[in-house]
N, C-alpha and C positions, 0 to 999 in steps of 0.2 A: 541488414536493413538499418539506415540512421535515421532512429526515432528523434523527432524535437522532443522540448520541455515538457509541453503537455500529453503528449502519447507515452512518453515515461513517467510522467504521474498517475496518467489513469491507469497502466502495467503496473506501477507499485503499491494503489489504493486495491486492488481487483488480486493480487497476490497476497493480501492482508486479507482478504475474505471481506472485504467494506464496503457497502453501498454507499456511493456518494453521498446520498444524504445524509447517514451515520457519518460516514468519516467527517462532511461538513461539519456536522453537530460538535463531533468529538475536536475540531480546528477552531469550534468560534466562530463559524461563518455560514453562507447560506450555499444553498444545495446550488443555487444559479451562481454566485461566486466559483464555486471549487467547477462549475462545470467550463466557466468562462475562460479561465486556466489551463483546464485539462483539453480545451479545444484550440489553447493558442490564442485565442482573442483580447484576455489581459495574462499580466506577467505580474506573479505574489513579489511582496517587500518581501527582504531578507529576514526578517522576523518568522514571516510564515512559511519560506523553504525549509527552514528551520524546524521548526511544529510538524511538516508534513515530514522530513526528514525524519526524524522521531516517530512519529506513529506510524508510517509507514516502513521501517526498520531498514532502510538505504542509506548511502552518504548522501549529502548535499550536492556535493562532487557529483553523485549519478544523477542525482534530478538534472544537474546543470548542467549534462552533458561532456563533464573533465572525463568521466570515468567511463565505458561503453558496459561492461558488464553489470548486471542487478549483484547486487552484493549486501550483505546483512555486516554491517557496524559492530564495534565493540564485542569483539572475539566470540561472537553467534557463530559459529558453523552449522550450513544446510550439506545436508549427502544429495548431491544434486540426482541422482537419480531417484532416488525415494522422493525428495523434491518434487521433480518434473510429475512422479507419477501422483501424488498427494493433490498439486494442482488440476493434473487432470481430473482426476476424481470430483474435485468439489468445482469445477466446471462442468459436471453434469448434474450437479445437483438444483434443486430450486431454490432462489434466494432465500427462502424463509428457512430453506434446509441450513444452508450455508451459515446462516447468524446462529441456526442453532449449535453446531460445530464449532462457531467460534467463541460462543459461550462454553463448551463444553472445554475445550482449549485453555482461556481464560480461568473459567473455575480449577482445574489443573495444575495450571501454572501455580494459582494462588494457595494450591492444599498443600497440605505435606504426606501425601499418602505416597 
């Protein structure tokens, strides 16, 4: 399948575990912005492919369609099968579950344990 710009935004916000409206928040912009994007209607300045690029942990190149594969930047390696099955997972869970997860993630990241 050849996704445009905005179906590969919302694929890279939704593999970050982000609800639009966070992710908006977390870009500087409004939850109707990031949606009007993700649905193709406007197209972000290079500044904020940028931003989304970054926190949604893809190249530029993938939002922009150079690159077809989802891919994690600066020598991140994902085990795509643990991957695939990690996103299934938190695809069945309830958003509220999900932000919980990604706090739990985040605090993780940030300990030294």
């Amino acid at each position: 399948m050849n996704m445009n710009f905005g179906e590969r935004l919302r694929v890279a916000r939704e593999r970050q575990g982000l609800l639009q409206k966070d992710a908006a928040t977390l870009l500087g912009m409004t939850s109707s912005q990031l949606s009007r994007y993700e649905k193709n209607v406007n197209q972000p300045v290079p500044e904020q492919i940028r931003a989304m690029s970054t926190l949604y942990k893809v190249s530029s190149d993938y939002l922009l369609g150079v690159e077809r594969s989802y891919r994690v930047p600066h020598g991140v390696s994902m085990i795509a099968e643990e991957g695939d099955q990690y996103l299934a997972d938190l695809s069945a869970l309830t958003p509220e579950k999900r932000k919980l997860v990604r706090q739990m993630i985040m605090y993780l990241l940030q300990s030294e344990i």
